[in-house]
C-alpha positions, -999 to 999 in steps of 0.1 A, spaced: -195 437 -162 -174 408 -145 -186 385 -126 -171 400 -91 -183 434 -103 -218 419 -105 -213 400 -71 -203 430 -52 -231 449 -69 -256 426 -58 -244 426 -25 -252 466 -21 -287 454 -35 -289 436 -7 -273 461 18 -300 486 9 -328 460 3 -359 477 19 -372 441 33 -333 431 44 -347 398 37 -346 385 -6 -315 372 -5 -307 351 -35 -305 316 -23 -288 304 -57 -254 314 -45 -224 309 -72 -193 296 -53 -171 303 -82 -162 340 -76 -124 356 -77 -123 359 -40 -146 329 -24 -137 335 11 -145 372 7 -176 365 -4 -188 341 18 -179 360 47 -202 390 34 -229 368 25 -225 357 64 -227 386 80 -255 394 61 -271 362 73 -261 368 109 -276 408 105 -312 394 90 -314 368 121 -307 398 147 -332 415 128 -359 388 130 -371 398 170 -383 424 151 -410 407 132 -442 394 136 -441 360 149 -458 346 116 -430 364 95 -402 354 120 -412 317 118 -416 320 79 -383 334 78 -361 318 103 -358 284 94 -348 295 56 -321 320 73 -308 291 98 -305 267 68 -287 293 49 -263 300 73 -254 265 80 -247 262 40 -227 291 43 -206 280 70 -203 245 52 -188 261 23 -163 279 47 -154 250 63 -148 237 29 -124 267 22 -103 267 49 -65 261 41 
């Protein structure tokens, strides 16, 4: 399997993750298509923080501070990117 078959693979994972929440936090920047990914890896960011009003508030303050950081790495590797 190549490595963007495996990235794209683990991003259904995620997609249809029960918990929408166990992301893997040990993101490879060294894909074929960076941008691509990042962007995906983004939106599912931004999806998991919509879905946080939906929690309990000892879950939501476990989890948002983890998704906040994340996205900020996530934008800071766009902003590297950019052409």
């Amino acid at each position: 399997m190549t490595d963007i078959t495996y990235w794209h693979a683990h991003c259904i994972f995620l997609l249809t993750n029960q918990e929408g929440f166990a992301m893997d936090m040990n993101f490879d920047f060294q894909p074929v298509y960076p941008r691509h990914d990042l962007l995906v890896e983004i939106g599912q960011v931004e999806m998991a923080i919509d879905g946080l009003s939906e929690r309990e508030d000892v879950e939501r303050g476990a989890l948002q501070p983890d998704l906040e950081s994340r996205m900020e790495s996530l934008l800071e590797a766009l902003d590297h990117l950019a052409v």
